[in-house]
C-alpha positions in Angstrom: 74.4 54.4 -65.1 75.1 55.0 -61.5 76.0 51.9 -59.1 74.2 51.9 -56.2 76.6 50.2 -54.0 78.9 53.4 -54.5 75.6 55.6 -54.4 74.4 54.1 -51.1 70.8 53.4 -52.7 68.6 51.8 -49.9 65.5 49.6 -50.0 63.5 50.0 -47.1 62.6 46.6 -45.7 58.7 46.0 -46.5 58.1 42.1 -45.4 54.5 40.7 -46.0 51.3 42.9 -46.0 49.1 41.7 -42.9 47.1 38.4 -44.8 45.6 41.1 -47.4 42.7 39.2 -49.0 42.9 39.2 -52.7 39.3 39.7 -53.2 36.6 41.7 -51.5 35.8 39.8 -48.2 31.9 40.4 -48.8 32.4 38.1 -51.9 34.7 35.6 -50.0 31.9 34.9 -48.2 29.7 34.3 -50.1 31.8 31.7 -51.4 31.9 30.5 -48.2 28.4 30.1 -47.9 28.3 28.6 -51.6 31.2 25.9 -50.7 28.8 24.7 -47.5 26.5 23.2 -49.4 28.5 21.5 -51.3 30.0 19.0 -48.4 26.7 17.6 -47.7 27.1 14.7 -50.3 29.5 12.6 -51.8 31.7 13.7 -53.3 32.0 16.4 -51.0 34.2 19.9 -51.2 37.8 20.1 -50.0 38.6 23.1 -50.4 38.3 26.3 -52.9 41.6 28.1 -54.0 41.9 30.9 -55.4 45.2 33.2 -56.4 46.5 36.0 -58.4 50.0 36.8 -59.2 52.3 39.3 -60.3 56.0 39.0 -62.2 58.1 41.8 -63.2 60.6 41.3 -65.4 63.7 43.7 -66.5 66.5 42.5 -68.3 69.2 43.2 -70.8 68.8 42.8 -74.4 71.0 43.8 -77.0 72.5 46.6 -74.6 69.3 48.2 -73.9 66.5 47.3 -70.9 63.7 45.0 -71.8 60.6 45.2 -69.4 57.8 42.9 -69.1 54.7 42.2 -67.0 52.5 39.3 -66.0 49.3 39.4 -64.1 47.8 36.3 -64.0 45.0 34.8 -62.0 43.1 31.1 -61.5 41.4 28.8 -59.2 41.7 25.2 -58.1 39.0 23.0 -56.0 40.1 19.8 -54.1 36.9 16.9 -53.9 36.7 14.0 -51.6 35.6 10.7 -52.0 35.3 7.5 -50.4 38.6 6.3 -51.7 40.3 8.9 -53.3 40.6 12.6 -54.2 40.0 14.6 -56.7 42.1 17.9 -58.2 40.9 20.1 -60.7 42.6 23.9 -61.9 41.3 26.4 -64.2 42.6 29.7 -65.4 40.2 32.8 -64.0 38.3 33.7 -61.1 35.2 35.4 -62.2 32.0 34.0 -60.7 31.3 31.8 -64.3 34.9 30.2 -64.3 34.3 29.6 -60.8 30.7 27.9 -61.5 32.6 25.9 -63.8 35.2 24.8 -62.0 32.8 23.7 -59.2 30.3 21.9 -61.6 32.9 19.3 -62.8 31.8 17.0 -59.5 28.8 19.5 -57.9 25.3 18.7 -59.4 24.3 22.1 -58.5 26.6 25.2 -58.2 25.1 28.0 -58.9 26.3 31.4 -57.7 25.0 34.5 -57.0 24.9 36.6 -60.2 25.8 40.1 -58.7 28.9 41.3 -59.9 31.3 41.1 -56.9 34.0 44.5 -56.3 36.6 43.9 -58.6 39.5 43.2 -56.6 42.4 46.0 -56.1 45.7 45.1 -58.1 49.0 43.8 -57.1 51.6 46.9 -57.2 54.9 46.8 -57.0 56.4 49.3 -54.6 57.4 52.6 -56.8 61.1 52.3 -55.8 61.2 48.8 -57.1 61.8 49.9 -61.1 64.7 52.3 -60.9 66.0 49.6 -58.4 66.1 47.1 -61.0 67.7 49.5 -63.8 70.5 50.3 -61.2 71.2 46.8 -60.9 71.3 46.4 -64.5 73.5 49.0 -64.3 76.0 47.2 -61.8 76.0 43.9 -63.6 78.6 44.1 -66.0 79.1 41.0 -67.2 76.8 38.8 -68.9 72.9 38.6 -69.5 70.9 40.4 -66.5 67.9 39.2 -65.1 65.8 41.3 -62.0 62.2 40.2 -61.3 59.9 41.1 -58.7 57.5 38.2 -57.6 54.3 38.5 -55.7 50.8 36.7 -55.1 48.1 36.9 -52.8 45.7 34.2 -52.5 42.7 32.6 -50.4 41.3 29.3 -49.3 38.0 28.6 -49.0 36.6 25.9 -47.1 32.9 25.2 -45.9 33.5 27.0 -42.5 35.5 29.7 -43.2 38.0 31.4 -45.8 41.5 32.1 -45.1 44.0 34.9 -46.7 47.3 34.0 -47.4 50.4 36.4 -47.8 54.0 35.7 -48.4 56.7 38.4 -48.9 57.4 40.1 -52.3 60.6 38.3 -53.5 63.3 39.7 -56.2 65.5 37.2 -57.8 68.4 38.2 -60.0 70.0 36.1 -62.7 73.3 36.4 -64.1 74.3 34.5 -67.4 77.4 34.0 -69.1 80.7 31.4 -68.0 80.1 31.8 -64.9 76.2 31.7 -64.3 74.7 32.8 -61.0 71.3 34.0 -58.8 70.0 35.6 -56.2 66.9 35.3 -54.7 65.6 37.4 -51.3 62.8 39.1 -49.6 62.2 42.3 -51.2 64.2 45.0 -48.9 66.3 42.9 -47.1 68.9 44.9 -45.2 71.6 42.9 -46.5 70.3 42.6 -50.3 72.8 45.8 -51.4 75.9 43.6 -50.4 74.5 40.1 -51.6 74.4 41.9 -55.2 77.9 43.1 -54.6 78.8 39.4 -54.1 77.3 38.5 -57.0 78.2 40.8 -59.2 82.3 40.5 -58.2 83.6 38.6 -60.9 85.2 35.1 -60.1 89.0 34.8 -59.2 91.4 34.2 -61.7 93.8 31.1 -61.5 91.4 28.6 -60.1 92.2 25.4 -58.8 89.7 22.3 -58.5 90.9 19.3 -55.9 91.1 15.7 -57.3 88.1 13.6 -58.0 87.8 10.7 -55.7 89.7 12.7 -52.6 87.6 12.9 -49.2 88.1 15.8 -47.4 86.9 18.1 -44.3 84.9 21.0 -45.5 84.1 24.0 -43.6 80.5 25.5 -44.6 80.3 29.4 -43.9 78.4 32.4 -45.1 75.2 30.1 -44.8 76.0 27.1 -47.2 75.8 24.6 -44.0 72.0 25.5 -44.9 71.8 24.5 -48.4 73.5 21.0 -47.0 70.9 20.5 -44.3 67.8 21.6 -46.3 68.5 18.6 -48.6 69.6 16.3 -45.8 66.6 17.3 -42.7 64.2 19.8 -44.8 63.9 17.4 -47.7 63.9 14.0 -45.9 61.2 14.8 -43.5 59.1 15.7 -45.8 55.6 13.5 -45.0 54.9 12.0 -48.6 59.0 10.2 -48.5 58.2 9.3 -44.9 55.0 7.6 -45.2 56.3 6.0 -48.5 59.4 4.9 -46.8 61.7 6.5 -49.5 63.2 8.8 -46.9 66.4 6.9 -45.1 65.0 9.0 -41.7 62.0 7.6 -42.4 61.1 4.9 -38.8 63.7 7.0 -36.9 61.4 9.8 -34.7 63.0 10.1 -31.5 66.6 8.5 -32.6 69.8 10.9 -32.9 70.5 11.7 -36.5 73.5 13.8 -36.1 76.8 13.6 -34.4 76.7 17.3 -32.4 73.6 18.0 -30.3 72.1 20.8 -32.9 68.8 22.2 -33.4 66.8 23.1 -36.3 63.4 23.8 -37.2 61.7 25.2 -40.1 59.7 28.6 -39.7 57.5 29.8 -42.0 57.3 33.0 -39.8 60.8 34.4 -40.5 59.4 37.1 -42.9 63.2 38.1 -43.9 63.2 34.7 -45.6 62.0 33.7 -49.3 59.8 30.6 -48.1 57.9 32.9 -45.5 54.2 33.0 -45.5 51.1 33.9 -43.2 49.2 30.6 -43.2 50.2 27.7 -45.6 48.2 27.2 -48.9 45.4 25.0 -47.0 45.0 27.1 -44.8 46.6 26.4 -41.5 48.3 28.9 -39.9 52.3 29.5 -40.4 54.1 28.2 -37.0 58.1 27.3 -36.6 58.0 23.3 -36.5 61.1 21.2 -34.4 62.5 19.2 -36.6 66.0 17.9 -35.1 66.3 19.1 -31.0 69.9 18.2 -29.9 70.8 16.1 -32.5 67.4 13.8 -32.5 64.6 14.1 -34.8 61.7 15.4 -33.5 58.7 16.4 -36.6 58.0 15.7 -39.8 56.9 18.3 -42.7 53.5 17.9 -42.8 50.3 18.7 -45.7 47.2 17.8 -44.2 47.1 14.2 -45.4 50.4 13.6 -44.4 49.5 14.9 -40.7 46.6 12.4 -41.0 49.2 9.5 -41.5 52.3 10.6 -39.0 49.8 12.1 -36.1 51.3 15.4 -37.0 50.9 19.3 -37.1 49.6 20.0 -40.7 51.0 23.7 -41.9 53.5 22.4 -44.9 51.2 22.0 -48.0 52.3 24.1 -50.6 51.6 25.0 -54.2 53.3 26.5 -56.8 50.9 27.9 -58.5 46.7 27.5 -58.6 47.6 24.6 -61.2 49.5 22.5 -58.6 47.5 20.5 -56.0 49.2 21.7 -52.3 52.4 19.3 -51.1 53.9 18.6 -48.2 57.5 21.4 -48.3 59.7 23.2 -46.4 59.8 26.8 -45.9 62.6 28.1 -44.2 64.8 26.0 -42.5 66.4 27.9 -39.5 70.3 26.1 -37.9 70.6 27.1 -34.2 74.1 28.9 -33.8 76.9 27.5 -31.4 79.3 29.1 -29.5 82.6 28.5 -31.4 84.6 30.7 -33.3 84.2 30.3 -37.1 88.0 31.3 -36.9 89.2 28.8 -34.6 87.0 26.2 -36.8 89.1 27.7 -40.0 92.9 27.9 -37.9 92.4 24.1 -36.7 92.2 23.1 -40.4 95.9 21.6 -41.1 94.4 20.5 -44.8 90.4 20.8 -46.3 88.1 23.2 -48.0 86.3 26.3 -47.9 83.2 26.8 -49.3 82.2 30.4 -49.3 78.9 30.3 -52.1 76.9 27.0 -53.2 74.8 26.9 -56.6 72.7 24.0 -55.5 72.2 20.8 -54.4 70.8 17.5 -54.7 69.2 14.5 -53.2 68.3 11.4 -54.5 65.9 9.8 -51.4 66.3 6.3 -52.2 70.3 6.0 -52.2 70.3 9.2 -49.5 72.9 10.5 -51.5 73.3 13.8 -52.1 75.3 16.3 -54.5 76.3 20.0 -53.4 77.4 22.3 -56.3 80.7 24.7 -55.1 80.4 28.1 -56.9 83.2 29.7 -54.5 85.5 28.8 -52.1 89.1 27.8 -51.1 91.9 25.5 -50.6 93.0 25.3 -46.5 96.3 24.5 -45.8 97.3 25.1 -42.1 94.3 26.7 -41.2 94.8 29.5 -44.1 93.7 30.1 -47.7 95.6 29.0 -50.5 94.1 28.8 -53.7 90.5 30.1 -54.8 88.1 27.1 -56.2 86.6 26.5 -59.3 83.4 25.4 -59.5 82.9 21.3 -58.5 80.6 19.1 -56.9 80.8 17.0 -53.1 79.1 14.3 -52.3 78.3 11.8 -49.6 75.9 9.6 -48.0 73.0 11.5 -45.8 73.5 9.0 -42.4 77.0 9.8 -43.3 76.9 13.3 -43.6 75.3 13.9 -40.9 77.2 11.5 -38.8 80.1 13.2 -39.8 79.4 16.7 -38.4 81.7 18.6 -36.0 80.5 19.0 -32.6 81.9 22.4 -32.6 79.6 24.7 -34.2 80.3 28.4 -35.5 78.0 31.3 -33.6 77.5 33.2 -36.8 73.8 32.7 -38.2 73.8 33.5 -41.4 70.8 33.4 -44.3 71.8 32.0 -47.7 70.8 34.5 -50.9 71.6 31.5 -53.5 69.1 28.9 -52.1 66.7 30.3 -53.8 64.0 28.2 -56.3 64.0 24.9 -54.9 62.8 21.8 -56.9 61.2 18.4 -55.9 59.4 16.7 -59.5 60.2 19.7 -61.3 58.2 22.1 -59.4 59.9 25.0 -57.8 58.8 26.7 -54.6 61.0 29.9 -52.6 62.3 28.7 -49.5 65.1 30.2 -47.4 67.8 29.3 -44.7 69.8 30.3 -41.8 72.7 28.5 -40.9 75.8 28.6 -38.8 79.4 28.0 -39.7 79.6 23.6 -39.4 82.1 21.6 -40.4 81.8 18.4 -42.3 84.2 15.6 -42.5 84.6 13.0 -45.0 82.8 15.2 -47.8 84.4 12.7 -51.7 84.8 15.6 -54.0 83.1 14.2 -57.6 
């Protein structure tokens, strides 16, 4: 099989479609008009959502491709009452598993019985499947993964229904000793060389630095994002706030870190995984400040959690129709400096290089947090030594973050292997964009 990197196969970019509904508007509102009278009384009507999905899957079994397919659709409806509220899912979107899903807390929910248009199907673009057999084709070691991910969905309140659209994503999964992923925006410009990078083999003659040591650790090709997703995306999220489980929970307005950096989280970098037109209760996708020269400025935000910091809502998300929506991140975005990220790397007399991150860790309470080093290198006098094996750092997030070099790098770049992440088991795409940073006092594990 051919290998597209010598082949020069393309993928042209594609990003979101333009908030396509997933069902026929004409029925959407008549939803909408069914919802309304159902917010006159107690309990009364959140919200109505409704999504389908798609998941192609290609992989290698027993030397040969495997291809599978899931199309999958369902509902969920939110219910208010005095002192609580209520969550309830189903499977299905016909007008009957509607009417059901509706009459669990509605004494009346009848809907009108004509047939609405049945909805046009989720495609994948017609490039995408001898894409995935060439990268079959270029993974030669291991168990190979490719799937193509997409959903459309809608929310449906009493006033009005909203369409959301994210990106088509492809995420590629390697098995084997040395176990790696990628996840990106279908198209990306820059996808042809991340599979190169995953697909190179790792070095031989690794070394792994002592447990216990505490060292300086220069961050490029993206990882500083994967460090400050778990350290500003993760801890500012509104439910640890308002619980006060997050340690930058009581500290809007105060300096967080030691250099005078910005970051904010933006839904509306399309290029990204965590990208999406409106958030999945419906308010519209806008970047959000979250750290403006060093101090932290907003909070991550689902509607209640707006409600209880006096916040911007436009962070609740689901993972799937089953989920209820929660307050995430999307796409966390590291303003670039103006220093060379080889003058960062020369003034290194001893510390490490970390080139490729699995994935990290935080545990909120302790504001400890665990970063898992897939590639990377030994400095010594500003030049690499030996390549890494794969290890773990960890520190303190006030630390951390204290800890930063004012210096940094002017080289945004977007991390492929953040991919999934996980807060109580339920996984959600986002993406980065980071500079080069440099972190002192990293204790190697």
């Amino acid at each position: 099989m051919s290998n597209p990197g010598a082949t020069g196969y393309h993928v042209p970019m594609t990003g979101p479609s333009a908030a396509e509904p997933p069902f026929d508007p004409g029925w959407l509102d008549t939803l909408t008009d069914a919802c309304r009278g159902l917010t006159a009384a107690t309990p009364r009507l959140h919200d109505l959502y409704l999504e389908r999905r798609l998941e192609l899957k290609v992989s290698t079994l027993a030397g040969s491709a495997h291809a599978e397919e899931s199309r999958t659709d369902g509902a969920a409806a939110r219910w208010r009452y005095p002192s609580r509220t209520a969550f309830h899912a189903r499977t299905g979107t016909s007008p009957p598993a509607l009417e059901d899903l509706l009459s669990r807390h509605a004494r009346r929910t009848a809907l009108p019985r004509a047939r609405p248009p049945a909805p046009v199907e989720i495609e994948p673009p017609p490039e995408w499947r001898d894409w995935a057999q060439a990268t079959l084709g270029r993974a030669r070691r291991g168990h190979c993964t490719v799937r193509y991910l997409a959903r459309r969905a809608v929310v449906v309140g009493p006033e009005r229904w909203t369409a959301v659209s994210c990106p088509p994503l492809v995420r590629v999964e390697l098995d084997g000793e040395s176990p790696s992923a990628l996840l990106a925006v279908w198209g990306h410009p820059e996808l042809e060389s991340w599979l190169s990078e995953l697909a190179a083999p790792p070095p031989a003659r690794r070394w792994r630095p002592e447990p216990g040591l505490k060292v300086p650790v220069l961050l490029r090709s993206g990882t500083a994002g994967v460090l400050l997703h778990e350290l500003i995306g993760h801890l500012t999220e509104s439910d640890l706030v308002l619980s006060g489980d997050s340690p930058l929970a009581g500290l809007a307005g105060a300096a967080v870190t030691a250099v005078a950096i910005d970051i904010a989280d933006d839904p509306c970098r399309d290029d990204l995984p965590g990208a999406f037109s409106c958030d999945d209760e419906g308010a519209p996708a806008a970047p959000l400040p979250l750290v403006r020269a060093g101090r932290l400025v907003g909070w991550l935000c689902d509607r209640a959690g707006a409600h209880g910091l006096d916040a911007p809502a436009g962070r609740g998300r689901r993972a799937s129709w089953a989920r209820p929506p929660v307050a995430r991140l999307s796409n966390l975005i590291v303003a670039p400096g103006t220093a060379d990220p080889e003058d960062l790397q020369r003034g290194l007399r001893e510390g490490l290089l970390v080139t490729r991150i699995g994935g990290a860790t935080i545990d909120p309470l302790s504001g400890r947090i665990v970063l898992r080093v897939e590639r990377g290198w030994e400095l010594r006098q500003g030049r690499r030594r030996r390549p890494l094996e794969p290890f773990e750092l960890t520190g303190g997030a006030r630390d951390v973050l204290a800890h930063v070099e004012p210096a940094v790098g002017r080289d945004p770049s977007p991390d492929w292997r953040l991919g999934w992440c996980v807060k109580d088991g339920v996984p959600l795409p986002t993406g980065s964009e980071a500079p080069t940073l440099l972190v002192h006092n990293l204790e190697v594990l």
